[in-house]
HTML snippet that shows the backbone in 3Dmol.js (N, CA, C, O; Angstrom):
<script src="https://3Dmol.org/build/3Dmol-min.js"></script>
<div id="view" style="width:600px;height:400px;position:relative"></div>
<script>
const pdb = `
ATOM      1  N   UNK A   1     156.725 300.288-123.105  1.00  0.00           N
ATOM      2  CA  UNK A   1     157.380 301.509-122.704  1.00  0.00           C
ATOM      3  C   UNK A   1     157.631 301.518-121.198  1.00  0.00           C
ATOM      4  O   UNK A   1     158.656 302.071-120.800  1.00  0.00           O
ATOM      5  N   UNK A   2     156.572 300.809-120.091  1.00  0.00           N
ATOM      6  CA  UNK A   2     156.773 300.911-118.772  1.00  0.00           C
ATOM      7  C   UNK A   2     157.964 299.944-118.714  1.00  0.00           C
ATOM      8  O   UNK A   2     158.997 300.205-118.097  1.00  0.00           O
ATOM      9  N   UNK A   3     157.760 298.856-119.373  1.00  0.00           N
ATOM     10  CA  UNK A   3     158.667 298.059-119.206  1.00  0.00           C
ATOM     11  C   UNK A   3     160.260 298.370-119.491  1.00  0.00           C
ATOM     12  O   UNK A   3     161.119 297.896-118.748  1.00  0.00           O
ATOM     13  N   UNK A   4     160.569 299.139-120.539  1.00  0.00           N
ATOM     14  CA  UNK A   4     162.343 300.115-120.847  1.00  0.00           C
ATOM     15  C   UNK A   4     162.453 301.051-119.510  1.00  0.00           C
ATOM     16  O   UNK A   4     163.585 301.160-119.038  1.00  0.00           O
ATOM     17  N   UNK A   5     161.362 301.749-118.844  1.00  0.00           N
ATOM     18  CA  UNK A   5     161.325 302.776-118.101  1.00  0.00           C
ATOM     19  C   UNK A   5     162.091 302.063-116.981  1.00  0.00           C
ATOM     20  O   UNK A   5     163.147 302.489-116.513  1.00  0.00           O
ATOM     21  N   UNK A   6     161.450 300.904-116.579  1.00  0.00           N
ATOM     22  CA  UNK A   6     161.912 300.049-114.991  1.00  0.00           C
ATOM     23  C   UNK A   6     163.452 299.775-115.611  1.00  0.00           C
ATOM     24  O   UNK A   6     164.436 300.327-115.119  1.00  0.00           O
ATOM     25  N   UNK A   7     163.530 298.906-116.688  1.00  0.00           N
ATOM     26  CA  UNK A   7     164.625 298.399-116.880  1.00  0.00           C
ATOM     27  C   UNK A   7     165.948 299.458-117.246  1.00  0.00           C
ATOM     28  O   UNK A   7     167.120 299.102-117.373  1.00  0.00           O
ATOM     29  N   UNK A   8     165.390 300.912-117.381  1.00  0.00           N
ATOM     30  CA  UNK A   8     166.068 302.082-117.354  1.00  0.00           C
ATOM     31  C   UNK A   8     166.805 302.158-115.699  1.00  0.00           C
ATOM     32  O   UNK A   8     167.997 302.130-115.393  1.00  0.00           O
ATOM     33  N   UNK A   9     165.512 302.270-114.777  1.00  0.00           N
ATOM     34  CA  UNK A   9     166.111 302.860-113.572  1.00  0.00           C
ATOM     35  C   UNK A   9     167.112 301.868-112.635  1.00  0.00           C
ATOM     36  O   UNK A   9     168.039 302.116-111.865  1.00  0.00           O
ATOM     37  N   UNK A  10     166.304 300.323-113.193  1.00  0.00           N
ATOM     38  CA  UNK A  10     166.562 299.332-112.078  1.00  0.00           C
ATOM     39  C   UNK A  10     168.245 298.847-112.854  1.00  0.00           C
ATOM     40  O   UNK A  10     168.637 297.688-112.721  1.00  0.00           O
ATOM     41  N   UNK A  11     169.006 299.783-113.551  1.00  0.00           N
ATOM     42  CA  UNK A  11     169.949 299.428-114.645  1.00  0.00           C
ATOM     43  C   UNK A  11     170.841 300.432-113.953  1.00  0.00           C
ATOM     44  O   UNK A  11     172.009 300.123-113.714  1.00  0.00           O
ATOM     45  N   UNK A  12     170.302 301.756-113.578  1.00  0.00           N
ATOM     46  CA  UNK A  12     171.123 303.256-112.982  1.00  0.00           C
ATOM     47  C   UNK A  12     171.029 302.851-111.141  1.00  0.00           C
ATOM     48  O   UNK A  12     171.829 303.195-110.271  1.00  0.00           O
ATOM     49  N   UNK A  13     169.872 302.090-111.001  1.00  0.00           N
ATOM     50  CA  UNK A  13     170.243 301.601-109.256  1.00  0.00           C
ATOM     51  C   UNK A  13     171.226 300.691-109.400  1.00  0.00           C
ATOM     52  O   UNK A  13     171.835 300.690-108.331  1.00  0.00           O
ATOM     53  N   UNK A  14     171.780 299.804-110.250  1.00  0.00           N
ATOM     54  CA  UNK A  14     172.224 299.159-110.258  1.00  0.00           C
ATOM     55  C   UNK A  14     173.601 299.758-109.961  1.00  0.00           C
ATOM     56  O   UNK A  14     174.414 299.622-109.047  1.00  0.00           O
ATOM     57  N   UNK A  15     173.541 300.533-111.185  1.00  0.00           N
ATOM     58  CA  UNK A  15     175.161 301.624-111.269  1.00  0.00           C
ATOM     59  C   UNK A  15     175.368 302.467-110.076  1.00  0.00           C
ATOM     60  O   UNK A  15     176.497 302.671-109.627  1.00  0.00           O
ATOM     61  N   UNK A  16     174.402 302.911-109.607  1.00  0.00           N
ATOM     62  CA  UNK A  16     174.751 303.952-108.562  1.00  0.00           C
ATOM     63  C   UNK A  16     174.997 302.754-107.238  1.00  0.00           C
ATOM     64  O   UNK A  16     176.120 302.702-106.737  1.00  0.00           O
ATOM     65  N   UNK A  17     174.294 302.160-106.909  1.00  0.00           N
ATOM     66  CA  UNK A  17     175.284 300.766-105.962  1.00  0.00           C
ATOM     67  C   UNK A  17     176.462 300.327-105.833  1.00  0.00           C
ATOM     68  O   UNK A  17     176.993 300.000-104.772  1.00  0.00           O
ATOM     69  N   UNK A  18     176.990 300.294-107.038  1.00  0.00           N
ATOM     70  CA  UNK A  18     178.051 299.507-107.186  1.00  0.00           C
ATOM     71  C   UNK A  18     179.263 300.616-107.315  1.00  0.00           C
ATOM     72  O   UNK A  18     180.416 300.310-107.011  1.00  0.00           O
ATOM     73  N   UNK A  19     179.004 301.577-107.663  1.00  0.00           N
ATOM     74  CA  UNK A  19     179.921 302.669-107.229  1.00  0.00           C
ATOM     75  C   UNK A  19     179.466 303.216-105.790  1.00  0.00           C
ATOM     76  O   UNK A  19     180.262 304.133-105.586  1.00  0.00           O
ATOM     77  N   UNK A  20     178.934 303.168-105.107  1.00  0.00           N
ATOM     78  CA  UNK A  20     178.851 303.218-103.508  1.00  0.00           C
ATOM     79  C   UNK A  20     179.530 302.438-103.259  1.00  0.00           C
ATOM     80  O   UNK A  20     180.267 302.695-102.308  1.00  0.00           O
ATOM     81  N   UNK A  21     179.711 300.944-103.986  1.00  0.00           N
ATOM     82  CA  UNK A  21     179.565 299.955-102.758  1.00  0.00           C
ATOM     83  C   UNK A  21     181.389 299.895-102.878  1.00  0.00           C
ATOM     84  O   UNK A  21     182.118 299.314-102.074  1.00  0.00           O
ATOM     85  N   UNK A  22     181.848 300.678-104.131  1.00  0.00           N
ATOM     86  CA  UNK A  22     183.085 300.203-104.587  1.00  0.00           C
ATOM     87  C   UNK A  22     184.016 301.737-103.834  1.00  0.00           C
ATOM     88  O   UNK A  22     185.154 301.794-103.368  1.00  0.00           O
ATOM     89  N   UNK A  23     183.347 302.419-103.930  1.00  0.00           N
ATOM     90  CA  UNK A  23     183.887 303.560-103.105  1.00  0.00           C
ATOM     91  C   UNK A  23     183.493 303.320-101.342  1.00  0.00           C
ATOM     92  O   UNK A  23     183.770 304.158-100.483  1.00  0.00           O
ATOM     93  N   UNK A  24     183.046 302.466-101.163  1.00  0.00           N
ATOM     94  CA  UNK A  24     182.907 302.608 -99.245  1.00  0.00           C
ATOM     95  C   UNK A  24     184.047 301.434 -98.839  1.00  0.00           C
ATOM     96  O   UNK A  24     184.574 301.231 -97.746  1.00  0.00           O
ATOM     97  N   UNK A  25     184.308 300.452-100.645  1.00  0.00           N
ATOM     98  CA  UNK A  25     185.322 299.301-100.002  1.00  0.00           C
ATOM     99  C   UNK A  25     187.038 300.132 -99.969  1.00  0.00           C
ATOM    100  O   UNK A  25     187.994 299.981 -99.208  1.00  0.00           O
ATOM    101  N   UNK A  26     186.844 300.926-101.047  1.00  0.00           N
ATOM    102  CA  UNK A  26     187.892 301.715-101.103  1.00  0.00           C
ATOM    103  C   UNK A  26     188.348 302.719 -99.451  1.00  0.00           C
ATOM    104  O   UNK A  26     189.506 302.638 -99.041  1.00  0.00           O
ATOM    105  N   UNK A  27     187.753 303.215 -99.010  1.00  0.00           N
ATOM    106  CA  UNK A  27     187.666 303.818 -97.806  1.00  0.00           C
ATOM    107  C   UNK A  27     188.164 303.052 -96.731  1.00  0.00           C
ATOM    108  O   UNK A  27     188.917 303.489 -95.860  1.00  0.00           O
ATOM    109  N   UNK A  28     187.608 301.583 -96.829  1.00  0.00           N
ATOM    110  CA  UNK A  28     187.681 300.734 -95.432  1.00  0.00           C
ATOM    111  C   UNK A  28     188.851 300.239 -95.842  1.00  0.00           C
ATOM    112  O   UNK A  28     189.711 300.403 -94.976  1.00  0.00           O
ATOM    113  N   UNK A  29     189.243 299.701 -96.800  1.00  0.00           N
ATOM    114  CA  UNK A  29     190.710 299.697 -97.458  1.00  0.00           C
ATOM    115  C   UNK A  29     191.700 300.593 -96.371  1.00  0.00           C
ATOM    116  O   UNK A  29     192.254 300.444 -95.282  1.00  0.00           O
ATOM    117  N   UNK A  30     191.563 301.404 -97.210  1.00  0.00           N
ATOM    118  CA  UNK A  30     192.248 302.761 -97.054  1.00  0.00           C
ATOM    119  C   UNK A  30     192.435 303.325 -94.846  1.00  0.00           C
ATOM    120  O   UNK A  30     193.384 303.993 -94.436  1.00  0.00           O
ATOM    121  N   UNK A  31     191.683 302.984 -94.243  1.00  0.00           N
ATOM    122  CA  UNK A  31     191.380 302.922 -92.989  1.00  0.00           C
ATOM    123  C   UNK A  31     192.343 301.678 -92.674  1.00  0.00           C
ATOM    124  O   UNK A  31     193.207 301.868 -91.818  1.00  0.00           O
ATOM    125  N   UNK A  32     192.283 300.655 -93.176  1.00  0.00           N
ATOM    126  CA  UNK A  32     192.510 299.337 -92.754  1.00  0.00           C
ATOM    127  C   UNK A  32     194.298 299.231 -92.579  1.00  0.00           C
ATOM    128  O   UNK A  32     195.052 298.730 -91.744  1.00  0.00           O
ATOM    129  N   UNK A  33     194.508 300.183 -94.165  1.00  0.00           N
ATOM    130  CA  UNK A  33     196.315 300.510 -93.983  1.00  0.00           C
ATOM    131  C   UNK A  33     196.461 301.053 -93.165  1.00  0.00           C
ATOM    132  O   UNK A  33     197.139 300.363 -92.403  1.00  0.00           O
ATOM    133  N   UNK A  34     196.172 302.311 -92.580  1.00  0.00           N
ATOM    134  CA  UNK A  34     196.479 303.025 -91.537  1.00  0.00           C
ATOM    135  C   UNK A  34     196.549 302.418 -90.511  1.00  0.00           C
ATOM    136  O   UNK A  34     197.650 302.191 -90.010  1.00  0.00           O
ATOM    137  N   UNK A  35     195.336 301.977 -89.905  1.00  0.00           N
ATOM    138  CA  UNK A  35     195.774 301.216 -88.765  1.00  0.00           C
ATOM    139  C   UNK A  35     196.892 300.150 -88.605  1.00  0.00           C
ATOM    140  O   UNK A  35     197.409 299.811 -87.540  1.00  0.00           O
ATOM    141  N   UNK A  36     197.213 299.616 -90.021  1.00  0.00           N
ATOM    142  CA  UNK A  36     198.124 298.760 -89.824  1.00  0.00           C
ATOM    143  C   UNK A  36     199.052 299.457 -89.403  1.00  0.00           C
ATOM    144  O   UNK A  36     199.582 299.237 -88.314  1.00  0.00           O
ATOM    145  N   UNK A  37     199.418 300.454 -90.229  1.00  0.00           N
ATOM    146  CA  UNK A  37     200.946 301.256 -90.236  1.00  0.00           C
ATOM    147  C   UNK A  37     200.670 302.000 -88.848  1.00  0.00           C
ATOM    148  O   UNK A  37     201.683 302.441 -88.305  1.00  0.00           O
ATOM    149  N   UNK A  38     199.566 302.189 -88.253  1.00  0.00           N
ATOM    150  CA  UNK A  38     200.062 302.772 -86.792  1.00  0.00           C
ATOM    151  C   UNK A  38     200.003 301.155 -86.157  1.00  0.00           C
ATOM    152  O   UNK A  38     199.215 301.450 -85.259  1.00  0.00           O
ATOM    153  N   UNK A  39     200.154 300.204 -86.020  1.00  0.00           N
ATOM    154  CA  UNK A  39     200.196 298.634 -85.290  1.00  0.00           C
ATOM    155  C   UNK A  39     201.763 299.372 -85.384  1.00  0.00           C
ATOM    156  O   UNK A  39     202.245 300.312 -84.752  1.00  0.00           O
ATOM    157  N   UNK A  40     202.211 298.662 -86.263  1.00  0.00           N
ATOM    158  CA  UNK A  40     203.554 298.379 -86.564  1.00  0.00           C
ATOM    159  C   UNK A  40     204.388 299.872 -85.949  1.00  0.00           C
ATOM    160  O   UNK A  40     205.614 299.770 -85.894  1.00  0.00           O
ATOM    161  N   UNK A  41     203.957 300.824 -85.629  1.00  0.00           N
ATOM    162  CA  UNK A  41     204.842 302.187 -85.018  1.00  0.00           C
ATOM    163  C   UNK A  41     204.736 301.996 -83.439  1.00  0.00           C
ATOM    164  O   UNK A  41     205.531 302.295 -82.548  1.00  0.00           O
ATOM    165  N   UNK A  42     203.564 301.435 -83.405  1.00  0.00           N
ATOM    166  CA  UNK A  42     203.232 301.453 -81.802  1.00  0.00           C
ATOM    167  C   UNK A  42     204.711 300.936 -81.365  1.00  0.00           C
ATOM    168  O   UNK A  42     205.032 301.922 -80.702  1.00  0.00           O
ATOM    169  N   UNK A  43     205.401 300.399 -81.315  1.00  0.00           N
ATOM    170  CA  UNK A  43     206.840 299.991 -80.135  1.00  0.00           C
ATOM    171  C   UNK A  43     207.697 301.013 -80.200  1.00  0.00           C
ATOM    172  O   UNK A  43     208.375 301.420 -79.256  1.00  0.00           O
ATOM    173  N   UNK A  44     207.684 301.598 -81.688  1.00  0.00           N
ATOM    174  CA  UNK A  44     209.262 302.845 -81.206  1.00  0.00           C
ATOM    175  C   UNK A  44     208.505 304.155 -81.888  1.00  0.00           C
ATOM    176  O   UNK A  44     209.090 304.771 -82.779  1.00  0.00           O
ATOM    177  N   UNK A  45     207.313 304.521 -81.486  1.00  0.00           N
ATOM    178  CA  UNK A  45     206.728 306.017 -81.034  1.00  0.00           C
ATOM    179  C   UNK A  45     205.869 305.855 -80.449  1.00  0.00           C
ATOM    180  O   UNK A  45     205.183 304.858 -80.222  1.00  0.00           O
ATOM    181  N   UNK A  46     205.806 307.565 -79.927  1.00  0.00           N
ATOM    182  CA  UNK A  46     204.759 307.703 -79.355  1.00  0.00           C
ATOM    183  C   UNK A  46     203.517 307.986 -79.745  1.00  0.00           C
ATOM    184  O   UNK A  46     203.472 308.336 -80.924  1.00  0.00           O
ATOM    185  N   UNK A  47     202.063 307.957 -78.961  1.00  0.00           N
ATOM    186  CA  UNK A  47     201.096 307.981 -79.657  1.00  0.00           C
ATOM    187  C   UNK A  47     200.574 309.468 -81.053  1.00  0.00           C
ATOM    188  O   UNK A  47     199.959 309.499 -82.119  1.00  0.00           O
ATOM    189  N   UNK A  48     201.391 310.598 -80.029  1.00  0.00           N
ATOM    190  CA  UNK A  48     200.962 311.894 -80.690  1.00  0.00           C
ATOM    191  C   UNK A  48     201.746 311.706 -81.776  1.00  0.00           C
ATOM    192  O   UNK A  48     201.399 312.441 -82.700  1.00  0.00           O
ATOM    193  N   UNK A  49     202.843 310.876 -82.075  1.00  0.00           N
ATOM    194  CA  UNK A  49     203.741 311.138 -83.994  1.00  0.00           C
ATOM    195  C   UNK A  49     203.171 310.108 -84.249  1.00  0.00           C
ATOM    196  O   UNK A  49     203.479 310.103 -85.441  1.00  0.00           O
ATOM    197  N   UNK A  50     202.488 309.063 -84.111  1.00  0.00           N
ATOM    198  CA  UNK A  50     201.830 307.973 -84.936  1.00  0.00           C
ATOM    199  C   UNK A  50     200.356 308.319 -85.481  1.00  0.00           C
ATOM    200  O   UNK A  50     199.703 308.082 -86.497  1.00  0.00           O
ATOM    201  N   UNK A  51     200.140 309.153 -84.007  1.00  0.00           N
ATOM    202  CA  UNK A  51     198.557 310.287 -84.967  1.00  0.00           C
ATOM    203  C   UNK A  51     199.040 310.949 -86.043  1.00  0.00           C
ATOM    204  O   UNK A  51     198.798 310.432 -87.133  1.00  0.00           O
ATOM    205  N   UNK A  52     199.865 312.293 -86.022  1.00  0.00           N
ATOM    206  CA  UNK A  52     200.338 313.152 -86.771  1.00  0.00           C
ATOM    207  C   UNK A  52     200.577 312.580 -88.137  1.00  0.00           C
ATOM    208  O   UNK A  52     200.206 313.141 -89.168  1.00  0.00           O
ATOM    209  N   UNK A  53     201.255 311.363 -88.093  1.00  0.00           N
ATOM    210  CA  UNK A  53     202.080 310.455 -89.348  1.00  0.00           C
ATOM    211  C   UNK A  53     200.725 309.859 -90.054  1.00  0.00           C
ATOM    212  O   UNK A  53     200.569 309.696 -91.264  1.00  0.00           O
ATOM    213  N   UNK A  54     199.809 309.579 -89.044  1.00  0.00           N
ATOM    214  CA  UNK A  54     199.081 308.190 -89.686  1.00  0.00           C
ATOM    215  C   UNK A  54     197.647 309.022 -90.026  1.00  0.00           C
ATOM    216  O   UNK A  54     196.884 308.622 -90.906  1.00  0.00           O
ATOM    217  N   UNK A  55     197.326 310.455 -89.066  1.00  0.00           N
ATOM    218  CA  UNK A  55     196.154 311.332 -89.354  1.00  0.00           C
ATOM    219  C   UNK A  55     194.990 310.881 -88.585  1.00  0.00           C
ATOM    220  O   UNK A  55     193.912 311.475 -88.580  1.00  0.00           O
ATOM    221  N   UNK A  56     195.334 309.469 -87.728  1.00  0.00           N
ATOM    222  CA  UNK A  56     194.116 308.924 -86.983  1.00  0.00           C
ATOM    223  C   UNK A  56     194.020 309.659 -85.610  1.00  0.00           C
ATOM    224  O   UNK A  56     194.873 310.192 -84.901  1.00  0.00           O
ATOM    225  N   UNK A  57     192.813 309.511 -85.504  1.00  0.00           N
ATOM    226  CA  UNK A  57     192.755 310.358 -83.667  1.00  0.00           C
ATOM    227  C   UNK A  57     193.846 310.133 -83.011  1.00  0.00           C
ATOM    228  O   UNK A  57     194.823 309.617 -83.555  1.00  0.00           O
ATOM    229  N   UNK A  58     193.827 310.477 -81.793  1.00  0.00           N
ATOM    230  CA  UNK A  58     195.206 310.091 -80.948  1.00  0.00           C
ATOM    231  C   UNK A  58     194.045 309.159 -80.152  1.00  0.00           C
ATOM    232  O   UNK A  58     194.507 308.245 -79.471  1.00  0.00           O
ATOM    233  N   UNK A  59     192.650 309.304 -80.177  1.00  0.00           N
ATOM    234  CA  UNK A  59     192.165 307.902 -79.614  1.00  0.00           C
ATOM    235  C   UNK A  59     192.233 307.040 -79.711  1.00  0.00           C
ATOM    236  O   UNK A  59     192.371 306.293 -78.741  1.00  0.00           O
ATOM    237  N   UNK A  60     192.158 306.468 -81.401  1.00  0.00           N
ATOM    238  CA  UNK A  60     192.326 305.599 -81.999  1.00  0.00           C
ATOM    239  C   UNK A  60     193.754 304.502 -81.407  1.00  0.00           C
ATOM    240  O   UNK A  60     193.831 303.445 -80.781  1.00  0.00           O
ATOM    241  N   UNK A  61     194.875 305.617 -82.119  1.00  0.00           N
ATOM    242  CA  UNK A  61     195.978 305.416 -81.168  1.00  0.00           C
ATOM    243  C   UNK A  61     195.777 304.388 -79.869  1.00  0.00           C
ATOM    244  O   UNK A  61     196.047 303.236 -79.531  1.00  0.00           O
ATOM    245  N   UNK A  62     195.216 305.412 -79.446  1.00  0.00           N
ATOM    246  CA  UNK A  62     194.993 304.720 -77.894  1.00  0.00           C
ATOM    247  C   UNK A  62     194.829 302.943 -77.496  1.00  0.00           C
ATOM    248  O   UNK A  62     195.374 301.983 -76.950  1.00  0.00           O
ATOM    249  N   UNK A  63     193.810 303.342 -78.136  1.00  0.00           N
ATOM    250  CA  UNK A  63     192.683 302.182 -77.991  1.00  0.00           C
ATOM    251  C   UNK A  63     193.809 300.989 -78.906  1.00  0.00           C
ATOM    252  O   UNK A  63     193.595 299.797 -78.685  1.00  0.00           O
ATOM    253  N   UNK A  64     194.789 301.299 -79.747  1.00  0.00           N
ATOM    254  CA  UNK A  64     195.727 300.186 -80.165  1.00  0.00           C
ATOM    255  C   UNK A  64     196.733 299.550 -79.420  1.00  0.00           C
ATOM    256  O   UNK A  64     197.215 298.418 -79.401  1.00  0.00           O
ATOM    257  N   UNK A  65     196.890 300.465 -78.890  1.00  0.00           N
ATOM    258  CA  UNK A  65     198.376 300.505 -77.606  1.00  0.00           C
ATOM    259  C   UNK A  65     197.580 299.248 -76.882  1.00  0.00           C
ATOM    260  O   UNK A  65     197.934 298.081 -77.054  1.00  0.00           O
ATOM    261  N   UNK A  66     196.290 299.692 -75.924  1.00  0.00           N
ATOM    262  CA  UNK A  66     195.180 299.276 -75.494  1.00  0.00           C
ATOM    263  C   UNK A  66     195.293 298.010 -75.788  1.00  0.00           C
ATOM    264  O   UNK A  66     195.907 297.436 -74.889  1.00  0.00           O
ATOM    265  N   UNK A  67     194.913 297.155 -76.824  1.00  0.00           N
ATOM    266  CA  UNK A  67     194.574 296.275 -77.557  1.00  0.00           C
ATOM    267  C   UNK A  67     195.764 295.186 -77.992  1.00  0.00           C
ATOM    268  O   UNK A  67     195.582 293.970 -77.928  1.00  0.00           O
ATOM    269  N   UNK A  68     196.961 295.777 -78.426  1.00  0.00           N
ATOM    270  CA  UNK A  68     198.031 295.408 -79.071  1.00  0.00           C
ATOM    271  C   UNK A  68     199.159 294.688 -78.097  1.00  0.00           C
ATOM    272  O   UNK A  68     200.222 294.288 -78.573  1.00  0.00           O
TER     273      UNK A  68
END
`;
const viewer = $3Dmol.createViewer("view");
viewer.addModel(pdb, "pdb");
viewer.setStyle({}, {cartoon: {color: "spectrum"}});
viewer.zoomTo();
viewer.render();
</script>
């Protein structure tokens, strides 16, 4: 019985991981387009409509201009 009990929880850690781990890749995904699509605006706008458009800080922004 101890033994179904572990193989119960260590079965639901399993599940609850892998939907973390599949929802935090989804996110960084999701982050990863944006920044692309503000790369590619950076030459013909400015930083405040590539925030507005893209929803990233206008730091962020920044720091691409910065970088790019």
């Amino acid at each position: 019985m101890l033994t179904e009990t572990l193989a119960k929880y260590g079965q639901n850690f399993y599940v609850k991981g892998r939907e973390e781990g599949l929802q935090e890749g989804l996110q960084k995904g999701r982050q990863e387009a944006l920044l692309n699509a503000a790369r590619k605006l950076l030459s013909s706008m400015d930083d405040a409509a590539i925030a507005e458009i893209t929803g990233l800080p206008a730091a962020t922004i920044a720091e691409l201009r910065r970088t790019c």
